[in-house]
N, CA, C and O atoms as CSV, one atom per row, in Angstrom:
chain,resi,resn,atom,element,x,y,z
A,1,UNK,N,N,114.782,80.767,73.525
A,1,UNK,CA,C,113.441,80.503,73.023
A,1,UNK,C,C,112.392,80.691,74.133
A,1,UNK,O,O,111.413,81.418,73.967
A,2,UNK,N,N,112.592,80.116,75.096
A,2,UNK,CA,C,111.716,79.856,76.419
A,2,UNK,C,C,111.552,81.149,76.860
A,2,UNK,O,O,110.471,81.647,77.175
A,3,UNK,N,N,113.038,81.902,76.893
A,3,UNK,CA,C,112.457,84.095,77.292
A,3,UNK,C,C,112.162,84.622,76.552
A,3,UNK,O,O,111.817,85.729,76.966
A,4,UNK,N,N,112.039,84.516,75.391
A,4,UNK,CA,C,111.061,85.005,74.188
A,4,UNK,C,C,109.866,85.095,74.078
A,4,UNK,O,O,109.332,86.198,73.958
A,5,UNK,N,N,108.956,83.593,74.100
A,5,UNK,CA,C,107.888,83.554,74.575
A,5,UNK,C,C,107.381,83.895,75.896
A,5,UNK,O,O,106.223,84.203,76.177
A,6,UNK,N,N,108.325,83.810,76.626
A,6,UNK,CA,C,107.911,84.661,78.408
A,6,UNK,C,C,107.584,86.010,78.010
A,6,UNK,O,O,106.588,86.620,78.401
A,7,UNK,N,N,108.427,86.436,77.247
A,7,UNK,CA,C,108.443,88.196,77.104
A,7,UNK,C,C,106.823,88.315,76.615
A,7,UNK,O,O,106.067,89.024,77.280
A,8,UNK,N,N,106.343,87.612,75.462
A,8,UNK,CA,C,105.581,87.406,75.178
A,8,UNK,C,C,104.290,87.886,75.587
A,8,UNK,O,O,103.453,88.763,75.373
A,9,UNK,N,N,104.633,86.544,76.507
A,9,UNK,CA,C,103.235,86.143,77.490
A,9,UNK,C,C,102.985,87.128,78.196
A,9,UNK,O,O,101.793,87.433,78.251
A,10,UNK,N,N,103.865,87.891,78.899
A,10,UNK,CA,C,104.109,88.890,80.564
A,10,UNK,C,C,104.005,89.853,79.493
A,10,UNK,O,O,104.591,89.695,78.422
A,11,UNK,N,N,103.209,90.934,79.778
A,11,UNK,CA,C,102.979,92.227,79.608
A,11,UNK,C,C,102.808,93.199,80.923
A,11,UNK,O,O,102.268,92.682,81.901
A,12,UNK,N,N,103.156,94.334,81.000
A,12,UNK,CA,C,103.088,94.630,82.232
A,12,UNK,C,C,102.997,96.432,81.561
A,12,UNK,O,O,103.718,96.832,80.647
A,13,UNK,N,N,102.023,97.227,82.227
A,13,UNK,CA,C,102.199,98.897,81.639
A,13,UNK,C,C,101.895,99.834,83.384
A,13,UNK,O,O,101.201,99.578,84.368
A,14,UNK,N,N,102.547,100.608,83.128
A,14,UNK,CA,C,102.222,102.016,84.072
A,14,UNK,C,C,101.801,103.292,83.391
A,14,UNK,O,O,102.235,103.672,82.304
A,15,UNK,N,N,100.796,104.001,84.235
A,15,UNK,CA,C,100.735,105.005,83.380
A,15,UNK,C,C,100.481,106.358,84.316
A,15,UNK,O,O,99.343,106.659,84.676
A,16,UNK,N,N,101.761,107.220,84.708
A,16,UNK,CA,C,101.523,108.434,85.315
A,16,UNK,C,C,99.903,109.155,84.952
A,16,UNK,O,O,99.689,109.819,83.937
A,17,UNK,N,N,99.081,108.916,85.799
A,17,UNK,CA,C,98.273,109.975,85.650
A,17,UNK,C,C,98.418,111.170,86.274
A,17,UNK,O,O,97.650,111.979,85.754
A,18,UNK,N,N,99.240,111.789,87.410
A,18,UNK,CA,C,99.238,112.853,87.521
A,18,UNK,C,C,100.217,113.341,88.483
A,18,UNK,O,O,100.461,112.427,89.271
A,19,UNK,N,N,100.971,114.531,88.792
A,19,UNK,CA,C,101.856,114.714,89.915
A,19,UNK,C,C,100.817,116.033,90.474
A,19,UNK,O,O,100.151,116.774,89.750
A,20,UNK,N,N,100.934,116.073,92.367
A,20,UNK,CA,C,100.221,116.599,92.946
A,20,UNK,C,C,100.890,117.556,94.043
A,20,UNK,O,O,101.874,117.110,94.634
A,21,UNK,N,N,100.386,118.953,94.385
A,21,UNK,CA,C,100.836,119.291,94.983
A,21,UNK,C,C,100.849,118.791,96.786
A,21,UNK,O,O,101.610,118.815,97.754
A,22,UNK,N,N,99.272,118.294,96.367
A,22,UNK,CA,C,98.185,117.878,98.114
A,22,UNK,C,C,97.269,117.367,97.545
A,22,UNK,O,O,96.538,118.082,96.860
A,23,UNK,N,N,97.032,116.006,97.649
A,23,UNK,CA,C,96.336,115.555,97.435
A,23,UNK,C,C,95.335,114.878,98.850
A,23,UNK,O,O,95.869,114.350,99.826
A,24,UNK,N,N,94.292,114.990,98.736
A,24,UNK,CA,C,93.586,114.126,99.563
A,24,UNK,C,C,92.153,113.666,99.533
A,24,UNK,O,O,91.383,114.072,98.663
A,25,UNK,N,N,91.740,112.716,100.593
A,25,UNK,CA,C,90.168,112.400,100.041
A,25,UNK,C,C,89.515,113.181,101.717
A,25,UNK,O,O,88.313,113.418,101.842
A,26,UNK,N,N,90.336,113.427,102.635
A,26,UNK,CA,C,89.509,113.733,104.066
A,26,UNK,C,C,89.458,115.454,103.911
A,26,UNK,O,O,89.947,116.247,103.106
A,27,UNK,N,N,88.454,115.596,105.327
A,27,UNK,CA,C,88.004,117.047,105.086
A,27,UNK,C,C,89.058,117.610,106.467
A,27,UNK,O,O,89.260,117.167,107.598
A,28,UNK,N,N,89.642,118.966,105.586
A,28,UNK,CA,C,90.701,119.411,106.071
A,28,UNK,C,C,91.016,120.798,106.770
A,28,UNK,O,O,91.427,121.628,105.960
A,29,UNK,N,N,90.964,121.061,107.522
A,29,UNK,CA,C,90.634,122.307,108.202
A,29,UNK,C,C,92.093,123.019,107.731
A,29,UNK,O,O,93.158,122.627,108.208
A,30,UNK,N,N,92.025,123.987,106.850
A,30,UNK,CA,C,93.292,124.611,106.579
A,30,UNK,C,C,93.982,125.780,107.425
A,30,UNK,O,O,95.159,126.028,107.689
A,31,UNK,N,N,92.898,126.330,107.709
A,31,UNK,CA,C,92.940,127.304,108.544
A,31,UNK,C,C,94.027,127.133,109.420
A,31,UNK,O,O,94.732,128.121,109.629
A,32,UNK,N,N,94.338,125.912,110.052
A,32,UNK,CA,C,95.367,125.350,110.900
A,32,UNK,C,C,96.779,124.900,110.009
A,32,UNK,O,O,97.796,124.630,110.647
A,33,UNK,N,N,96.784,124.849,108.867
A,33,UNK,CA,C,98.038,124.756,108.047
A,33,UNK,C,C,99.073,124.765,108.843
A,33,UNK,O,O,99.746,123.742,108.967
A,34,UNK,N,N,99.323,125.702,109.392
A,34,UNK,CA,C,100.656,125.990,109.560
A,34,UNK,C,C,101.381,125.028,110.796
A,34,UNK,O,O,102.590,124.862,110.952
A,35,UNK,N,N,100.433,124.535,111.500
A,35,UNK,CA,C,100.674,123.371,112.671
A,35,UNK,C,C,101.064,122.355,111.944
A,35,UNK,O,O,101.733,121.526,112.561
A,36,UNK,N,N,100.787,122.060,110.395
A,36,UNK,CA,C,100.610,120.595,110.043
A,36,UNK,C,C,102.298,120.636,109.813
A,36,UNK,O,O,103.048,121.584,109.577
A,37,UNK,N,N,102.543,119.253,109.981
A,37,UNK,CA,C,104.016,118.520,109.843
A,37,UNK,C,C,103.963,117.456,108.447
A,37,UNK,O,O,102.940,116.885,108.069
A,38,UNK,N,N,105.169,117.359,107.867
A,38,UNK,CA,C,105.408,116.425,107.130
A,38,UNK,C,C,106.204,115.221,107.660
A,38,UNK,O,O,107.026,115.376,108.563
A,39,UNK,N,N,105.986,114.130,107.152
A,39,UNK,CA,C,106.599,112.932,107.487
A,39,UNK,C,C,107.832,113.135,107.059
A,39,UNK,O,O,107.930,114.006,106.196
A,40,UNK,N,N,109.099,112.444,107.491
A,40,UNK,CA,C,110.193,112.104,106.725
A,40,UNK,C,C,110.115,110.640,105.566
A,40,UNK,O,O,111.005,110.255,104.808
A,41,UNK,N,N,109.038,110.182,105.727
A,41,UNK,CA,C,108.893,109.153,104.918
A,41,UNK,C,C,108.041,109.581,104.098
A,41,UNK,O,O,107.258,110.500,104.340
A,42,UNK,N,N,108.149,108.626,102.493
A,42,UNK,CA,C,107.030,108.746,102.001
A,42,UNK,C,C,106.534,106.848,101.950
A,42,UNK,O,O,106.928,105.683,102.019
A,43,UNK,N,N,105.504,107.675,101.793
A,43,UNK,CA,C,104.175,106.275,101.448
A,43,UNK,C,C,103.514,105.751,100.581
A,43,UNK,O,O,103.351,106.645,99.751
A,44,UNK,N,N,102.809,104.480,100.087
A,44,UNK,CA,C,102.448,104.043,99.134
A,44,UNK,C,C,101.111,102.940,99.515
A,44,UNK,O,O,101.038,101.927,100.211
A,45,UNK,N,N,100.170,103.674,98.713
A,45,UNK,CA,C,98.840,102.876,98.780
A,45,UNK,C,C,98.580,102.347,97.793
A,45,UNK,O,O,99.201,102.709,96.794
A,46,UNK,N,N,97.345,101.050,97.641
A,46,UNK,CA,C,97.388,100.796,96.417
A,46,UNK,C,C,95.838,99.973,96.395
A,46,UNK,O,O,95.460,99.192,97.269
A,47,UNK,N,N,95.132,100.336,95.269
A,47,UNK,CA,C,94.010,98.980,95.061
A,47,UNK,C,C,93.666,98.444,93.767
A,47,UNK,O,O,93.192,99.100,92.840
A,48,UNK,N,N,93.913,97.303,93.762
A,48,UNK,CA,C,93.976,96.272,92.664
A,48,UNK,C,C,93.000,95.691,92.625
A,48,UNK,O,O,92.274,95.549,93.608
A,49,UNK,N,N,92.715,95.135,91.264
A,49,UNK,CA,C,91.288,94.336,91.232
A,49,UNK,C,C,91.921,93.232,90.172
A,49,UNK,O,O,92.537,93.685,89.208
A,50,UNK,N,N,91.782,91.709,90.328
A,50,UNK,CA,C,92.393,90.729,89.302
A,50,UNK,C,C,91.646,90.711,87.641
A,50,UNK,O,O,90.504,90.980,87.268
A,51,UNK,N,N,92.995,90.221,86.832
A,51,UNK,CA,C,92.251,90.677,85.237
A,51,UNK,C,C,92.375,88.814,84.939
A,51,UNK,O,O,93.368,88.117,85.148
A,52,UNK,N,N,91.089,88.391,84.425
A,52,UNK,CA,C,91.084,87.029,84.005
A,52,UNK,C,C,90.559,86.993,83.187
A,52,UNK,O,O,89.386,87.346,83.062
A,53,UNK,N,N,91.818,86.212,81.738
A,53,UNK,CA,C,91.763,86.999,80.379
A,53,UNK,C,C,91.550,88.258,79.946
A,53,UNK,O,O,90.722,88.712,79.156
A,54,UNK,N,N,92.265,88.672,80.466
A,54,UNK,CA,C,92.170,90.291,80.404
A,54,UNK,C,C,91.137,91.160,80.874
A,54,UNK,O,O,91.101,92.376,80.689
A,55,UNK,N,N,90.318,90.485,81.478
A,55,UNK,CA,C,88.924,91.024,81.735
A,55,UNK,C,C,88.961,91.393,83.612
A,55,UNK,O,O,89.048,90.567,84.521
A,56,UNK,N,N,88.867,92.799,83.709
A,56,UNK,CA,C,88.802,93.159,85.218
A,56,UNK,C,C,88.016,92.484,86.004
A,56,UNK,O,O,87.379,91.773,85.227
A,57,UNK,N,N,87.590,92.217,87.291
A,57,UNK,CA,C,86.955,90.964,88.111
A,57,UNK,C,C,86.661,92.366,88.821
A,57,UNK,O,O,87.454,92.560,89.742
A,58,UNK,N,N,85.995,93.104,88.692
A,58,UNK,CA,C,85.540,94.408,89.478
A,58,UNK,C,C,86.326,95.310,88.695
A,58,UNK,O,O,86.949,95.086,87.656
A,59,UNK,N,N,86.150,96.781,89.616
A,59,UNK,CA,C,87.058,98.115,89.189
A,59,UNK,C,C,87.573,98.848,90.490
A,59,UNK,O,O,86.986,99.209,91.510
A,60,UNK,N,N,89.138,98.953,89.997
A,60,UNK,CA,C,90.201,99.605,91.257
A,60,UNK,C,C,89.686,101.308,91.315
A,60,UNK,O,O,89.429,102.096,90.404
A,61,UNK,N,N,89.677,101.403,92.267
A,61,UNK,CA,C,89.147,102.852,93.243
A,61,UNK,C,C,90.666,103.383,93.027
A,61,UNK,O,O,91.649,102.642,93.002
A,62,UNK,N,N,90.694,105.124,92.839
A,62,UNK,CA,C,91.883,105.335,92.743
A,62,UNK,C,C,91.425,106.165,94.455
A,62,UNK,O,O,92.339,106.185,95.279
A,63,UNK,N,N,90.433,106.616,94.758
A,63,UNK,CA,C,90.431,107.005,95.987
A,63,UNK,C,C,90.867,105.708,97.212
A,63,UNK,O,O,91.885,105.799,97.898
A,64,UNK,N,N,90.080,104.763,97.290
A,64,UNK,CA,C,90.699,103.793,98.089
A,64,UNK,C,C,92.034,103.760,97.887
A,64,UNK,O,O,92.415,103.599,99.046
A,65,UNK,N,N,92.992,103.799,97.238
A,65,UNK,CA,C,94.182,103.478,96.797
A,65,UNK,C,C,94.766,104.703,97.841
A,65,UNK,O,O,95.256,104.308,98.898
A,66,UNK,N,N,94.742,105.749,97.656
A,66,UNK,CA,C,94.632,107.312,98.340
A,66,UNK,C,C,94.702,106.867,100.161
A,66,UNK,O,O,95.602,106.928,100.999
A,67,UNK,N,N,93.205,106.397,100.197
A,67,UNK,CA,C,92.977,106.304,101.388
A,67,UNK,C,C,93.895,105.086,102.322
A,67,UNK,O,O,94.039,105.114,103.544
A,68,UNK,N,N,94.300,104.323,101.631
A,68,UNK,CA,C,95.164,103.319,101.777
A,68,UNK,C,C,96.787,103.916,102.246
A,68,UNK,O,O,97.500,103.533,103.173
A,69,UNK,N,N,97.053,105.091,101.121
A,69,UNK,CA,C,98.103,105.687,101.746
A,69,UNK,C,C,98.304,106.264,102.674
A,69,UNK,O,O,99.255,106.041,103.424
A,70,UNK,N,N,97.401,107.193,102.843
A,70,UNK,CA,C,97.441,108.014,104.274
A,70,UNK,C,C,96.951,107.325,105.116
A,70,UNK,O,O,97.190,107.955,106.146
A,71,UNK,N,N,96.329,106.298,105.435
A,71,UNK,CA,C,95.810,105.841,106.803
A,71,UNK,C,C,97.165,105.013,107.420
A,71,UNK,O,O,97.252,104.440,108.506
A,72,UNK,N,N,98.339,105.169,106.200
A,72,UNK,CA,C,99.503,104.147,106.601
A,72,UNK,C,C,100.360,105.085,108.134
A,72,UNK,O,O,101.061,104.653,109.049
A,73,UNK,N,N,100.002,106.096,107.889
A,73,UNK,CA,C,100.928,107.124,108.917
A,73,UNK,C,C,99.634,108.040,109.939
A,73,UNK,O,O,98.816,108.798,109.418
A,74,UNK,N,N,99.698,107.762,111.407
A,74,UNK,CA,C,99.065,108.371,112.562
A,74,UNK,C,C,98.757,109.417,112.239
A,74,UNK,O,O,99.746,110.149,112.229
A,75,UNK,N,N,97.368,110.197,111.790
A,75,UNK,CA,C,96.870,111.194,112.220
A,75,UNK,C,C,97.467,112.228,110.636
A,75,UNK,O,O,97.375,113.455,110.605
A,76,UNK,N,N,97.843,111.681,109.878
A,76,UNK,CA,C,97.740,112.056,108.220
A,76,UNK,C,C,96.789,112.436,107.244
A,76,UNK,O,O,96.369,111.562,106.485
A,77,UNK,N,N,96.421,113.485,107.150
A,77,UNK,CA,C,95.165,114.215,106.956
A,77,UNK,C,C,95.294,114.071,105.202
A,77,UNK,O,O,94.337,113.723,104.510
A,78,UNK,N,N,96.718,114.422,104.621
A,78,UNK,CA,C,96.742,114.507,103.120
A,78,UNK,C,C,97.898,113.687,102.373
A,78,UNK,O,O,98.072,112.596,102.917
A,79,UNK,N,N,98.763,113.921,101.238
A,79,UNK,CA,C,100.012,113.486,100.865
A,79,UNK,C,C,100.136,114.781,99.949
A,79,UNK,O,O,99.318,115.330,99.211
A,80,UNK,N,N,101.477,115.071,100.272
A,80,UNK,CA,C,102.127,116.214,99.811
A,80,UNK,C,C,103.257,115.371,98.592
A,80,UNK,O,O,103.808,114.283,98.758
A,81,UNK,N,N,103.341,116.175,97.526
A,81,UNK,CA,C,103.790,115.524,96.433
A,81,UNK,C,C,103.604,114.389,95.800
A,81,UNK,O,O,104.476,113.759,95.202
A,82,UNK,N,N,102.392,114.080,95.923
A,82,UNK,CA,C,101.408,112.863,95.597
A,82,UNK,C,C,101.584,112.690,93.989
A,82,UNK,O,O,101.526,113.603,93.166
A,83,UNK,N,N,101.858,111.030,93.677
A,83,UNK,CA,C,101.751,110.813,92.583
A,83,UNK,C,C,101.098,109.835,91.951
A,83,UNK,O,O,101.374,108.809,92.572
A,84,UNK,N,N,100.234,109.526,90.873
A,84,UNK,CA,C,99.272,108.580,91.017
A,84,UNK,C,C,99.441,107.991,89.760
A,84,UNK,O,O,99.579,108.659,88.736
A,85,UNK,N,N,99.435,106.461,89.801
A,85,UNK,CA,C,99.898,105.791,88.695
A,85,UNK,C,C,98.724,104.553,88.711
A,85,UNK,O,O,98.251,103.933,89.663
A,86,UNK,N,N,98.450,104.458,87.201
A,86,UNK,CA,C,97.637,103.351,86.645
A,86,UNK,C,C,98.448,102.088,86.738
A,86,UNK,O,O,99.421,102.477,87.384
A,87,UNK,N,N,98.590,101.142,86.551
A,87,UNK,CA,C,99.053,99.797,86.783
A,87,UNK,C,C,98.437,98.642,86.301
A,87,UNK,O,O,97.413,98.217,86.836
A,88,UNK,N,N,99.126,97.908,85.030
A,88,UNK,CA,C,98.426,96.793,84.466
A,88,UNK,C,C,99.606,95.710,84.643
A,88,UNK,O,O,100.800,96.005,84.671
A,89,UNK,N,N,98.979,94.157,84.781
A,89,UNK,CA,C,100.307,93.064,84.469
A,89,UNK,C,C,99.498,92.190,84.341
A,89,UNK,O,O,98.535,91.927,85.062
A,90,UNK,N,N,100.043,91.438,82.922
A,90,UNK,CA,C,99.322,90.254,82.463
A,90,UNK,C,C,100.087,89.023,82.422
A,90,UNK,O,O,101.144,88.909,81.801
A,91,UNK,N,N,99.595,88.209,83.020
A,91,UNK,CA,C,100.437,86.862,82.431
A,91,UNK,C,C,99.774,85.968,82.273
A,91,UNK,O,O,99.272,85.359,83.218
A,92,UNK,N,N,99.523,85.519,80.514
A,92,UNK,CA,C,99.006,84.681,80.417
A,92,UNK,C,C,97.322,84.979,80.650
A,92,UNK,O,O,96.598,85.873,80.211
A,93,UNK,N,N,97.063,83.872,81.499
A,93,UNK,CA,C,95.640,84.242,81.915
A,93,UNK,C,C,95.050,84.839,82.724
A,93,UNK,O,O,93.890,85.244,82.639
A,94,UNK,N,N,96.012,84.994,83.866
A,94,UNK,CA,C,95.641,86.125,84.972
A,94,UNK,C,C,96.305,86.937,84.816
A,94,UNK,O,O,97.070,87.066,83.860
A,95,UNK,N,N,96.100,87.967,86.096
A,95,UNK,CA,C,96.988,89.501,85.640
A,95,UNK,C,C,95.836,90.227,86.594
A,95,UNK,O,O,94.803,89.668,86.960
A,96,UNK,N,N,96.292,91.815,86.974
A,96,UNK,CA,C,96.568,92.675,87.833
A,96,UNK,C,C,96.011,94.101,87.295
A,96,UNK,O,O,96.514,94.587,86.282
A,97,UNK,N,N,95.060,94.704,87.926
A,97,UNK,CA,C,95.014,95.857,87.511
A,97,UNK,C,C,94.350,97.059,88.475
A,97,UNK,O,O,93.220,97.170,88.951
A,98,UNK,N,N,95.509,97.889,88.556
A,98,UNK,CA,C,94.869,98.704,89.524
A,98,UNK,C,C,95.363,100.411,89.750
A,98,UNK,O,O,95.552,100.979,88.674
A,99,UNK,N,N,95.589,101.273,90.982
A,99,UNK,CA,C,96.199,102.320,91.072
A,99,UNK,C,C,97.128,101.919,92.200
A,99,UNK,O,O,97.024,101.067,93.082
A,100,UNK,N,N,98.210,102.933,91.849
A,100,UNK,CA,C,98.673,103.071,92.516
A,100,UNK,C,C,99.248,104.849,93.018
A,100,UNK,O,O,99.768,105.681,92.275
A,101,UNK,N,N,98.919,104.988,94.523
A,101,UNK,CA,C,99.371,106.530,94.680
A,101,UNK,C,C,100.715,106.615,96.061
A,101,UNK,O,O,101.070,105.979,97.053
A,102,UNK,N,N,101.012,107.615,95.433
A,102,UNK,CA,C,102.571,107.620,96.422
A,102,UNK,C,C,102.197,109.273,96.860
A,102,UNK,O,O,101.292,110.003,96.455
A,103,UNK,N,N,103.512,109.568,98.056
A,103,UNK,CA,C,103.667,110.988,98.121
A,103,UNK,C,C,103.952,110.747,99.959
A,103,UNK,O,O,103.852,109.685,100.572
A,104,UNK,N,N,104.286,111.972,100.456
A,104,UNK,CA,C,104.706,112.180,101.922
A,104,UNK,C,C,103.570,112.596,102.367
A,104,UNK,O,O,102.790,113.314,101.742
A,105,UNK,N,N,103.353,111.977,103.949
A,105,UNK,CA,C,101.921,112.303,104.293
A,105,UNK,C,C,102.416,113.552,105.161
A,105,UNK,O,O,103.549,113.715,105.614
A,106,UNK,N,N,101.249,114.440,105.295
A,106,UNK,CA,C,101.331,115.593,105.770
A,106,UNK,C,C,100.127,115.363,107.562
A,106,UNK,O,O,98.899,115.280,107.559
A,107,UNK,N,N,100.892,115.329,108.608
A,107,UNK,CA,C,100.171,115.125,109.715
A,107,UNK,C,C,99.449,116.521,110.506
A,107,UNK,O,O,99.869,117.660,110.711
A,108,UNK,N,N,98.531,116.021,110.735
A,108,UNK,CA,C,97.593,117.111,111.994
A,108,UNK,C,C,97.914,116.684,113.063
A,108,UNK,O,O,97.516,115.610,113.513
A,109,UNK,N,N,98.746,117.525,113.677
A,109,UNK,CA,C,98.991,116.736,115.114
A,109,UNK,C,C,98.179,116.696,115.908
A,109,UNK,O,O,98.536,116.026,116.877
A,110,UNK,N,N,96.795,117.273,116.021
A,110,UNK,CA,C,96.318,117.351,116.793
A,110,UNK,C,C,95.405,115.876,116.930
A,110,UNK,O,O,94.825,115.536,117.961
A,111,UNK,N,N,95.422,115.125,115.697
A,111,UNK,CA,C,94.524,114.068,115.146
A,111,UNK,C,C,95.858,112.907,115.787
A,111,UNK,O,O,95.559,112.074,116.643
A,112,UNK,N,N,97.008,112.992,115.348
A,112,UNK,CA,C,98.022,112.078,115.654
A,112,UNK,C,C,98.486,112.235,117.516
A,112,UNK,O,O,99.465,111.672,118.005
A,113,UNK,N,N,97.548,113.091,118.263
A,113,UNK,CA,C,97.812,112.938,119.219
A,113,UNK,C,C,96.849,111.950,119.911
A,113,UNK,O,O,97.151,111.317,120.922
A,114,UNK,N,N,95.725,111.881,119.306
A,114,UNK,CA,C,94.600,110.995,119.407
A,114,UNK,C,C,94.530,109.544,119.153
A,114,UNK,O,O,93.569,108.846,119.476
A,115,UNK,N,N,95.716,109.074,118.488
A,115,UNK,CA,C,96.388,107.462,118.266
A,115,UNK,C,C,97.123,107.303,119.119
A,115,UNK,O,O,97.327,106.095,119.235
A,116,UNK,N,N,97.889,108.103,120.109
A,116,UNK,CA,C,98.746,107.712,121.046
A,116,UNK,C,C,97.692,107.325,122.481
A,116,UNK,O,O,98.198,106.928,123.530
């Protein structure tokens, strides 16, 4: 009875908005491509804004969310295979709503030599 009404209460949705080849929000000198490196990791940014009674308390940036990812790795100019997902969770009276973006950051070394 008691996980019934939990199920209930807890709602929770994702929603692929998009798969990417390169995604980014910084300005990117391509011309130099061929220097750039990929991470062996990938990464995950994210910005949320709280829902009380369902009602957003502001609005989640899917660019901040972006920028959140790549600033996670030294001198990461973009994310290569970037994927960007909507994100809701309710419980009850509070609850969660925001983006979320993933993907491998792609480095300028010349920028990641500048953090060391």
């Amino acid at each position: 009875m008691i996980l019934g009404l939990s199920a209930l209460l807890i709602t929770g949705c994702a929603y692929r908005i998009g798969d990417f080849t390169m995604v980014s929000t910084k300005n990117i000198d391509l011309s130099r491509g061929a220097d750039f490196t990929r991470s062996p990791t990938r990464v995950k940014g994210e910005d949320t804004v709280p829902l009380i009674l369902g009602i957003p308390v502001g609005l989640p940036n899917m660019k901040t969310a972006l920028d959140h990812a790549i600033e996670k790795t030294p001198g990461a100019v973009a994310l290569t295979d970037g994927v960007v997902t909507q994100k809701r969770f309710d419980f009850i009276i509070f609850g969660q709503l925001g983006y979320e973006v993933e993907g491998t950051p792609l480095i300028d070394p010349r920028l990641q030599q500048s953090y060391k």
